[in-house]
N, C-alpha and C positions, 0 to 999 in steps of 0.2 A: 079588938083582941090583939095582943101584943106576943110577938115568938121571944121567947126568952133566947138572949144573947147565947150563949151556948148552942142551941142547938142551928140558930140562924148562922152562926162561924162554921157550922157542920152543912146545912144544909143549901147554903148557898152556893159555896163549893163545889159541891155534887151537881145541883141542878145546870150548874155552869158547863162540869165537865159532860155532863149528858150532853148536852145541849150544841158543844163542841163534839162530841161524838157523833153524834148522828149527824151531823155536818159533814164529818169528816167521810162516813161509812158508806151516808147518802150521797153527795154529792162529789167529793174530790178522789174518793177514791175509786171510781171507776174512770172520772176524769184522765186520772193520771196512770190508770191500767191502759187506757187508750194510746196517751202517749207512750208510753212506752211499748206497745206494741207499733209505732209510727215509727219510732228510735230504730228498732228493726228490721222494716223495710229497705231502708238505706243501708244497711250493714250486710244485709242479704246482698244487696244488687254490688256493694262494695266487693264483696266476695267473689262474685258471678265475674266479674270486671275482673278484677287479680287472674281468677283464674285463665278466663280470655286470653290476656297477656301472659301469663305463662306458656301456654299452649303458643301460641306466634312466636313466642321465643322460642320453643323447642322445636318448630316447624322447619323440616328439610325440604326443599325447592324439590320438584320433582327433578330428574334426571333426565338430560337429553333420549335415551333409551326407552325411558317411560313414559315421556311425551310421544315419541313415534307411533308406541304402541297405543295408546289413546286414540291417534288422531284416525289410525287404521281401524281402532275399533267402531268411530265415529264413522267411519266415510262405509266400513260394512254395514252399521247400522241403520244409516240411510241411504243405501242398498235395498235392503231390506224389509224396510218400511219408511217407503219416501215420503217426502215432503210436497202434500195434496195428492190428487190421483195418481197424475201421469201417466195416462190408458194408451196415449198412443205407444208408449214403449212398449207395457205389456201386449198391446194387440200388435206390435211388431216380434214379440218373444212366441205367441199363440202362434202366427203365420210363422213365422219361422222352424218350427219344430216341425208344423204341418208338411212345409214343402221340401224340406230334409229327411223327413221321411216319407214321403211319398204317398199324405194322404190325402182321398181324392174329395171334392164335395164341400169343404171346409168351409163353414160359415161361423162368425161369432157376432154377437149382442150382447150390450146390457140388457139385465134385468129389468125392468121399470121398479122404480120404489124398494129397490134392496139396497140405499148407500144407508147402513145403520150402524150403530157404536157400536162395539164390541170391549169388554171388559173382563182379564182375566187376570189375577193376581196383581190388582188396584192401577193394571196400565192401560188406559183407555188407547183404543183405534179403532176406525173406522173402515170399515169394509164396504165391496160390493161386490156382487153376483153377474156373472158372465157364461151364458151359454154358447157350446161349444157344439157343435153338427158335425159331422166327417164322417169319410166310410177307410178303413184301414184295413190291414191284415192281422191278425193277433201280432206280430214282432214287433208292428210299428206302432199299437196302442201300447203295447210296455214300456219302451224307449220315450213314445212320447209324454207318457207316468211319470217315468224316471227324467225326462228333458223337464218337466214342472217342479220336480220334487228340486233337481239341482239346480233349479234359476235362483239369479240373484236376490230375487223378489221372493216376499212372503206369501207364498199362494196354498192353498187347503182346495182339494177336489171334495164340495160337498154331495153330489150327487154321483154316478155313474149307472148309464142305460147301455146293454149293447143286445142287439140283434142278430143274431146268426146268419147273415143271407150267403150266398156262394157268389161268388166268389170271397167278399171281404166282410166287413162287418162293420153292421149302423152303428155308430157312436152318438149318444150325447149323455154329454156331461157337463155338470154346472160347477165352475169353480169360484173362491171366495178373494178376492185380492183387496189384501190391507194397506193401508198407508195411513202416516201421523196425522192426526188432525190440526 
């Protein structure tokens, strides 16, 4: 069977351009959807980079004034929350309140097994528990409140017990002492 010249000029055409079609739909053009989203990767990071360097160009040194004040904010900061325990300070800050105000009986310990994390608006620190024994007069359990509340150190009174005896009054209290991990 023989296709009459006419429609073979017609139809060979066609089956050609299909045939490049689906070539083109199947295979290259996702090919080349790919790269070009590849093209824009690098023009992205090109971006990111420009800007980078814009910002360090616009960047003003800090100022002698605001470094001071940094570094004091720094050196309160770890104050505050030193760097590892550092207990014998604090058990020097504990006996010192105590003998300054004049209370009698004064014993302190670690807790066993209370050094644990502590995490409160995503800033981790670590803590531990110190019971505190003493007999005082009411003036000087306030003062010695207020000597904790104003130390250098981050200290939290988690507990307070007190006893009424006559003359003074049994104290114990368990406080929280933080420092940076």
């Amino acid at each position: 069977m023989t296709i009459p010249s006419g429609i073979r000029k017609v139809i060979l055409p066609l089956a050609m351009l299909f045939i490049f079609g689906a070539a083109w739909f199947g295979l290259y053009k996702p090919e080349l959807a790919k790269i070009s989203e590849y093209n824009k990767k690098p023009a992205a990071s090109r971006q990111k980079i420009e800007q980078l360097v814009r910002e360090l160009n616009e960047y003003d040194p800090p100022t002698a004034d605001e470094r001071a004040e940094w570094k004091a904010l720094e050196r309160e900061f770890s104050l505050k929350l030193p760097r590892g325990k550092q207990i014998t300070e604090l058990y020097s800050l504990l006996s010192r309140l105590a003998v300054n105000l004049g209370c009698e009986d004064f014993n302190r310990m670690e807790i066993e097994n209370s050094d644990t994390v502590y995490t409160s608006g995503d800033i981790p620190r670590r803590g531990f528990d110190i019971q505190l024994d003493f007999s005082c007069d009411f003036h000087s359990l306030r003062e010695y409140i207020n000597g904790l509340k104003g130390a250098d150190r981050l200290i939290e009174v988690v507990r307070l017990e007190v006893d009424r005896s006559l003359p003074l009054l049994n104290v114990k209290m368990v406080i929280r002492s933080y420092y940076a991990p």
